[in-house]
Backbone bond lengths (Angstrom), bond angles and torsions (degrees), N, CA, C in turn:
res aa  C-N    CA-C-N  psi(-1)  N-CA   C-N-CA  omega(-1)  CA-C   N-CA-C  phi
1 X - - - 1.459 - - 1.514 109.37 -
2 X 1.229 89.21 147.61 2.213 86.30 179.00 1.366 96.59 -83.79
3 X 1.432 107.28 146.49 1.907 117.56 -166.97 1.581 112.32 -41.28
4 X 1.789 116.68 -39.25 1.158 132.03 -176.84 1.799 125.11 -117.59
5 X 1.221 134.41 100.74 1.476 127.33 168.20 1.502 118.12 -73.23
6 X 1.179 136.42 109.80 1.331 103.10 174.93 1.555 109.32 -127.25
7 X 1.390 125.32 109.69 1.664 132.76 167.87 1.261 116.42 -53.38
8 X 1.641 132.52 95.69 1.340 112.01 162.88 1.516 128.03 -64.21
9 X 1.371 107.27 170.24 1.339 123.72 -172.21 1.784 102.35 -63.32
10 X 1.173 131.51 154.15 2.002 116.89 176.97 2.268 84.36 -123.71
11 X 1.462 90.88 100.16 1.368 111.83 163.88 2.011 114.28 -53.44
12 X 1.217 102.15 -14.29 1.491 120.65 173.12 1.507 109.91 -44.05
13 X 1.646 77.91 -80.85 1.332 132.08 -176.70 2.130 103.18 -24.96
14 X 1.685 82.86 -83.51 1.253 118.12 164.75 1.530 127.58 -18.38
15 X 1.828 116.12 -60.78 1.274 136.37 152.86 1.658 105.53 -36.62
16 X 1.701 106.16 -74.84 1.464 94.04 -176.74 1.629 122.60 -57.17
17 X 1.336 140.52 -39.19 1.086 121.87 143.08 1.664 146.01 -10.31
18 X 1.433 90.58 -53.18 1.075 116.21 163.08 1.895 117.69 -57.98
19 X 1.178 92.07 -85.65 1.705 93.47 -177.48 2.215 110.36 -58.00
20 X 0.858 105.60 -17.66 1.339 103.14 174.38 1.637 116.38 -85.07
21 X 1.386 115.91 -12.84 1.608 127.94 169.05 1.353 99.30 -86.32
22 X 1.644 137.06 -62.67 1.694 133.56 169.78 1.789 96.94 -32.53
23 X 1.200 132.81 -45.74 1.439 119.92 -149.47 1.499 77.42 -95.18
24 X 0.930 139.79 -50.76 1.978 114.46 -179.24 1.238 109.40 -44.68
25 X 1.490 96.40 -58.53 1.618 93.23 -174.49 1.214 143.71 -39.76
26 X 1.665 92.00 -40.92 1.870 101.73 173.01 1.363 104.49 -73.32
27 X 1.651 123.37 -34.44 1.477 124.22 173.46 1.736 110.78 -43.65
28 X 1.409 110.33 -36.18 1.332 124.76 -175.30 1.795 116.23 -55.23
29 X 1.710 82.25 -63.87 0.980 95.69 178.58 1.721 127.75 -65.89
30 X 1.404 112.59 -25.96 1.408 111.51 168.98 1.568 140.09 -68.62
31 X 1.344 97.21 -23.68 1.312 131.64 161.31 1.632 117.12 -45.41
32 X 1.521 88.44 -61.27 1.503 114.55 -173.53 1.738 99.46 -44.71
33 X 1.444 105.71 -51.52 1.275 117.52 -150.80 1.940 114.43 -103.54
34 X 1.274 99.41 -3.80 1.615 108.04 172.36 1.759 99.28 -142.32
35 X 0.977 84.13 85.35 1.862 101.03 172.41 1.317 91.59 -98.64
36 X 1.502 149.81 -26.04 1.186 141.91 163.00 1.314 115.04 -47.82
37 X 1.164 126.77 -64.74 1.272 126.54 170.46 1.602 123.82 -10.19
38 X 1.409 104.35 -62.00 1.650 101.84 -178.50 1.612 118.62 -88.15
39 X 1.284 118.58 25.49 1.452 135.96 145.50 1.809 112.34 -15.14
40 X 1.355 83.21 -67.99 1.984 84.08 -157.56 1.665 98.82 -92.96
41 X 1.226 118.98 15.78 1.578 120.12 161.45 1.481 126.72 -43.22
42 X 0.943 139.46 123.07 1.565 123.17 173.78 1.097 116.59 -70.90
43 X 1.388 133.24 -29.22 1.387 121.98 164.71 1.199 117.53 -51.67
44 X 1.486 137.84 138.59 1.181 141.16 -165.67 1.532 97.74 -94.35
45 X 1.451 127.74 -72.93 1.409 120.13 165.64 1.771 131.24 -35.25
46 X 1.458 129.09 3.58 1.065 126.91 170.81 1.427 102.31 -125.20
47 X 1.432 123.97 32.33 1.187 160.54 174.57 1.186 99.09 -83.20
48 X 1.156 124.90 -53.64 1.722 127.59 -132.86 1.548 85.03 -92.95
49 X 1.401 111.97 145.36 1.359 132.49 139.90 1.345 134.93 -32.94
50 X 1.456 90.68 -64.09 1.985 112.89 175.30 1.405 110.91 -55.18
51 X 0.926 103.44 -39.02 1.786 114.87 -163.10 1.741 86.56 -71.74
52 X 1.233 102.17 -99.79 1.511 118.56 -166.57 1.936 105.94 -41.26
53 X 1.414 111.79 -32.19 1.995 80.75 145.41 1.041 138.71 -68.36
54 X 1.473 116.93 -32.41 1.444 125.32 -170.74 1.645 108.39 -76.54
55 X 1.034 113.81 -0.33 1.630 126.41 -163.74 1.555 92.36 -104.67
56 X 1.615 114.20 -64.02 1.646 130.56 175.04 2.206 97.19 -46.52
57 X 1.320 97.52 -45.93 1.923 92.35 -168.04 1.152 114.52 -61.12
58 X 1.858 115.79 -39.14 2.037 134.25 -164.46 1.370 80.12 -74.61
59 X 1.396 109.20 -67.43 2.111 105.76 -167.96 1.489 110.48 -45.81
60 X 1.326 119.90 -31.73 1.286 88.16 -171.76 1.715 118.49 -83.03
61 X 1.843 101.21 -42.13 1.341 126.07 179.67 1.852 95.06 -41.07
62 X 1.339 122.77 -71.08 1.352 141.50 -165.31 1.725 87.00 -53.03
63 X 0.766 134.82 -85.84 1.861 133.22 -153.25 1.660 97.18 -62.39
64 X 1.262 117.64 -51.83 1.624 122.97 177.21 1.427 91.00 -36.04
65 X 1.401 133.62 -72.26 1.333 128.48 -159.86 1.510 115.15 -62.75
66 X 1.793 107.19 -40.83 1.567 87.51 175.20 1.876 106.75 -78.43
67 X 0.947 140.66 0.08 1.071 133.35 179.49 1.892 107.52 -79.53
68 X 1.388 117.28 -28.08 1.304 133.78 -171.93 1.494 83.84 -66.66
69 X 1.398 119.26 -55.15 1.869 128.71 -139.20 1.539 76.44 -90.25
70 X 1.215 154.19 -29.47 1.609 132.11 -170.76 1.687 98.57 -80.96
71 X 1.547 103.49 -46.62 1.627 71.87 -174.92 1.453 128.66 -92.40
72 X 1.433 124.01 11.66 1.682 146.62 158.04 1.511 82.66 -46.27
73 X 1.726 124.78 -61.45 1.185 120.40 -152.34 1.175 137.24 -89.68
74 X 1.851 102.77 -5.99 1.703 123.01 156.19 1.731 103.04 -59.90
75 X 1.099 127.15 -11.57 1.817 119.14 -167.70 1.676 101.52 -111.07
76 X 1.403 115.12 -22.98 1.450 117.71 -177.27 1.801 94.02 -65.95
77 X 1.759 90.94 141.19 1.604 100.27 -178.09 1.516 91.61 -123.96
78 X 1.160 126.18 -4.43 1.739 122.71 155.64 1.339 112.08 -40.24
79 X 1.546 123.36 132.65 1.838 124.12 149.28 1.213 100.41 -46.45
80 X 1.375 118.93 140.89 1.220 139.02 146.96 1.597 129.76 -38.41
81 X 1.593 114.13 -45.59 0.952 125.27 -178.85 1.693 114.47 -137.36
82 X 0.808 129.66 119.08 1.904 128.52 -155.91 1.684 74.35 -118.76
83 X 1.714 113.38 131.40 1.614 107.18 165.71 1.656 92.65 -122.13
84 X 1.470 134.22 139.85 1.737 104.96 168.62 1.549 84.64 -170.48
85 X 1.399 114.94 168.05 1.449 135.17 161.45 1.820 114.76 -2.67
86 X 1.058 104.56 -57.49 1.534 108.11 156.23 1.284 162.03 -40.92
87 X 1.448 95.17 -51.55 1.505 135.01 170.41 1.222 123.00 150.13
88 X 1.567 125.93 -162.35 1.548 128.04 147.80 1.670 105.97 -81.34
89 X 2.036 93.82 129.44 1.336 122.16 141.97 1.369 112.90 -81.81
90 X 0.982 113.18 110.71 1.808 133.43 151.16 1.577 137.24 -73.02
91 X 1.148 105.09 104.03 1.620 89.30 -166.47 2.122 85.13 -148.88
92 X 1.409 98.73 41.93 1.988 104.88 -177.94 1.657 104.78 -110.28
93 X 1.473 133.62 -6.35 1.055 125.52 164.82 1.498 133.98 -151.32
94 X 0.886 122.15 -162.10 2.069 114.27 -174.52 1.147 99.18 -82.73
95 X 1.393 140.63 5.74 1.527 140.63 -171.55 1.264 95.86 -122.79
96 X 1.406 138.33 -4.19 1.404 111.08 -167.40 1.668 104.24 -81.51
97 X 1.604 105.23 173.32 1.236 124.32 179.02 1.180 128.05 -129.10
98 X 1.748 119.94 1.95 1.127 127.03 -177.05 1.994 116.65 95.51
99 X 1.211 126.43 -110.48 1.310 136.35 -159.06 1.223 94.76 -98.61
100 X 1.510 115.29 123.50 1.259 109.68 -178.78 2.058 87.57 -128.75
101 X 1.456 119.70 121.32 1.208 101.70 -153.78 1.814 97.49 -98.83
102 X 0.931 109.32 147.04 1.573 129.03 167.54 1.780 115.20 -21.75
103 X 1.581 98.27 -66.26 1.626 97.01 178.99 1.943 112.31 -72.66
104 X 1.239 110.46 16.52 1.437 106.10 -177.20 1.584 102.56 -103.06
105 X 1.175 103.39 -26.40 1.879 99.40 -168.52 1.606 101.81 -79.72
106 X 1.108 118.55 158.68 1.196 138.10 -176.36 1.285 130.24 -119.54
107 X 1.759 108.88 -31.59 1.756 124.04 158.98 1.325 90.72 -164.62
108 X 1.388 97.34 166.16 1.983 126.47 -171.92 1.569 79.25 -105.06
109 X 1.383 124.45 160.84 1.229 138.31 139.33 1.707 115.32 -143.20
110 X 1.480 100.91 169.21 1.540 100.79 167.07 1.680 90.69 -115.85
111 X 1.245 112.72 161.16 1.471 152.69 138.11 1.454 133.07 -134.18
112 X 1.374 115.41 136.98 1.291 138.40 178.30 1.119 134.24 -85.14
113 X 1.564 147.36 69.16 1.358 137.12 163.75 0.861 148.41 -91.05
114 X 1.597 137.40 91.01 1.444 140.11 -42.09 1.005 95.25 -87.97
115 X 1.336 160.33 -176.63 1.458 150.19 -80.35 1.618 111.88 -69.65
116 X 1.055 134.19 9.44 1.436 162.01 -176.44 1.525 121.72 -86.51
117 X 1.192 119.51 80.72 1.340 111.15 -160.34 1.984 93.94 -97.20
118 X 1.496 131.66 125.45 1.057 128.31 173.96 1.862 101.85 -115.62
119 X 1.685 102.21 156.62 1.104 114.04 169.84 1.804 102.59 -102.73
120 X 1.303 98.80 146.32 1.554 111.52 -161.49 1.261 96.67 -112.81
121 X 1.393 135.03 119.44 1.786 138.09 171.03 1.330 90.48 -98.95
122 X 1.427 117.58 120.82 1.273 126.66 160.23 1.936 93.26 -101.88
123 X 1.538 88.79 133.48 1.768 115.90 -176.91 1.849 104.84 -107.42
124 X 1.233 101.80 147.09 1.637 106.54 165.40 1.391 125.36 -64.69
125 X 1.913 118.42 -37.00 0.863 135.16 168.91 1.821 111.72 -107.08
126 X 1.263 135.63 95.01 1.288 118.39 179.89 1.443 108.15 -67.06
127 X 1.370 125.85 -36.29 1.204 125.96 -151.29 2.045 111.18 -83.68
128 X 1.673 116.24 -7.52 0.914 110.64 133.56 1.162 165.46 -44.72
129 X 1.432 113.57 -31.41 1.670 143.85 176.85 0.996 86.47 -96.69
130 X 1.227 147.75 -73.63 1.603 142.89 -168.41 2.006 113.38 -45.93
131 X 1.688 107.28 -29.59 1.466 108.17 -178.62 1.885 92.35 -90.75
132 X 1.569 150.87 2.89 0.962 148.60 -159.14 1.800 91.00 -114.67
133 X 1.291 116.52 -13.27 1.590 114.41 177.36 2.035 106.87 -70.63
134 X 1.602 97.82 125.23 1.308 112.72 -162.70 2.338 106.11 -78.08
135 X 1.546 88.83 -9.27 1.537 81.57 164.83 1.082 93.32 -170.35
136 X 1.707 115.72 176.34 1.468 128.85 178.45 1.385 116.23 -48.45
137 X 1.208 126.87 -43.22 1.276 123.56 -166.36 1.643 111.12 -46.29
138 X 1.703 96.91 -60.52 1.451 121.16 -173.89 1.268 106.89 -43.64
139 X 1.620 108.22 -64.30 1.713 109.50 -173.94 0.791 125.62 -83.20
140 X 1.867 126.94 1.24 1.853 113.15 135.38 1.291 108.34 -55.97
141 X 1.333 147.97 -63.90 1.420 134.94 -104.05 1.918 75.44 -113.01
142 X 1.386 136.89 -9.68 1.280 111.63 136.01 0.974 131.38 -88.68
143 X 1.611 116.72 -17.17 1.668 93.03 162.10 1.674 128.26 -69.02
144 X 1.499 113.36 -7.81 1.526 124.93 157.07 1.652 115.43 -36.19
145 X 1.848 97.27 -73.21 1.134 120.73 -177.30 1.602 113.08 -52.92
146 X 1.461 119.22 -37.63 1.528 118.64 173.41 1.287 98.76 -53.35
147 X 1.797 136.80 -52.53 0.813 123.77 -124.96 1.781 105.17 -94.12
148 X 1.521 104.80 -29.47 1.682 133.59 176.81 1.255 110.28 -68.19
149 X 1.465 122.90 -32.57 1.451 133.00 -136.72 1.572 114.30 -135.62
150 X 1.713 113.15 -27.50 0.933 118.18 -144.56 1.683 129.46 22.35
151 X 1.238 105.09 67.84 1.577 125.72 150.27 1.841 120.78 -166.71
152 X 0.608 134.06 -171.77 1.385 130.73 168.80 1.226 126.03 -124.09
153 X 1.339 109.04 -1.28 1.824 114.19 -173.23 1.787 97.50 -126.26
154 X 1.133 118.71 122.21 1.054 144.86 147.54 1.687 152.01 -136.24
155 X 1.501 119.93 144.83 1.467 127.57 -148.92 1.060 114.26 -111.64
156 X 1.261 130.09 110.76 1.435 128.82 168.09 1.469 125.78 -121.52
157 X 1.724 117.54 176.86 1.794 91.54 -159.89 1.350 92.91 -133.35
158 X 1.468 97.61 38.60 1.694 112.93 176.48 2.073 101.99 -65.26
159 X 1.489 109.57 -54.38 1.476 96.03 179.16 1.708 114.86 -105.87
160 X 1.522 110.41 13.55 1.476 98.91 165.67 1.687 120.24 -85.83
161 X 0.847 104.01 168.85 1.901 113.65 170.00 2.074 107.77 -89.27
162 X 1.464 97.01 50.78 1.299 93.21 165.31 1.620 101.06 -155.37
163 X 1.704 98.35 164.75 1.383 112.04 -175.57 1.938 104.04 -66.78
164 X 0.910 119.67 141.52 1.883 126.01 157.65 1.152 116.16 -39.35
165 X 1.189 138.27 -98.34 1.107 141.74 113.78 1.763 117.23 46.23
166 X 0.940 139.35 -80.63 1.031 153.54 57.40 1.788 102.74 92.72
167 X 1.696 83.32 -101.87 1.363 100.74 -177.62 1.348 105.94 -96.26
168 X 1.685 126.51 20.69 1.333 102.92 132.51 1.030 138.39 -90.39
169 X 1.118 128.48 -30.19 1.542 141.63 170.04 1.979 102.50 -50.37
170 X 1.173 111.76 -34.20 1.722 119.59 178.52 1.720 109.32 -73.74
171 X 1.392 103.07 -40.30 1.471 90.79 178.24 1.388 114.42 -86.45
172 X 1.390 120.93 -16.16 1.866 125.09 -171.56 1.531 85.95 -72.78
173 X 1.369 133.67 -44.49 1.344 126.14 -139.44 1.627 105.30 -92.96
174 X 2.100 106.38 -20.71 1.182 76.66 -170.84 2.059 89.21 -103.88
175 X 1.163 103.90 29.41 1.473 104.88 178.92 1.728 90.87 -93.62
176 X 0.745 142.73 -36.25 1.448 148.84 174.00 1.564 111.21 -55.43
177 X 1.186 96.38 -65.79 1.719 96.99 160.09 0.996 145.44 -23.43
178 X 1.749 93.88 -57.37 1.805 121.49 -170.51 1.227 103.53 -104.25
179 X 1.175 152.74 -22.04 0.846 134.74 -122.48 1.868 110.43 -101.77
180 X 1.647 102.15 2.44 1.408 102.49 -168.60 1.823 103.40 -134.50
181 X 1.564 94.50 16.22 1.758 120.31 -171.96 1.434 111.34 -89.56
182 X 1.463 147.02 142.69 0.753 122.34 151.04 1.854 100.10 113.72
């Protein structure tokens, strides 16, 4: 392995994130505001008022926030993904935690949610990476992932500048490597 890997962030990527959270949002927001609209629906449950605000309020709150976290992440000048002697540096989603070290993982996996392909770090200790989360937000939404996934750290190459694919075959190989180093 060369001493250092480093994946930048794909500002591309990022943008579309971006403009595809504004278009929920206004979806959110329209919702919010023409609950009349789905009146003559035959579904009886998309009938309701309550519902289809509370649907217009999560969409907006939920995309508003990833739309907040894409453009925090047009200004980040961190790699996305740091791979080296150490372990994986993480710095590719709202869950990351930074150093995730080599002798802690236990298996690589993939999972899929649906067009979403994530890499899964299963850790010896989860509840370490989970005490390294810098506020509540973070260390719910891995304690989510513990709970869906059983692990809390996972990789995807939704905002890096690399193929999926890709950088799994890069992290299995250099977890194979490292993994008994050190």
């Amino acid at each position: 392995m060369k001493e250092k890997i480093e994946i930048p962030l794909s500002k591309k990527k990022i943008y579309l994130i971006i403009a595809g959270s504004l278009l929920f949002v206004i979806a959110g927001i329209w919702l919010y505001f023409n609950t009349n609209e789905f009146q003559n629906i035959s579904i009886k449950l998309l009938r309701n008022p309550v519902l289809i605000k509370s649907i217009g309020i999560i969409g907006t709150i939920f995309f508003g926030m990833t739309g907040v976290y894409g453009i925090r992440k047009l200004s980040d000048k961190k790699p996305g993904l740091i791979i080296d002697k150490n372990g994986i540096t993480d710095n590719s989603n709202a869950s990351s935690i930074g150093l995730i070290e080599w002798s802690d993982i236990s298996e690589i996996k993939t999972s899929q949610v649906m067009s979403t392909k994530f890499i899964m770090i299963d850790v010896i200790n989860p509840e370490k990476y989970i005490e390294k989360a810098k506020n509540g937000m973070k260390a719910k939404l891995m304690r989510t992932n513990m709970k869906m996934y059983g692990t809390p750290l996972s990789i995807t190459s939704n905002t890096l500048n690399y193929n999926f694919e890709e950088l799994e075959k890069l992290i299995e190989t250099e977890f194979r490597k490292n993994k008994n180093v050190g």
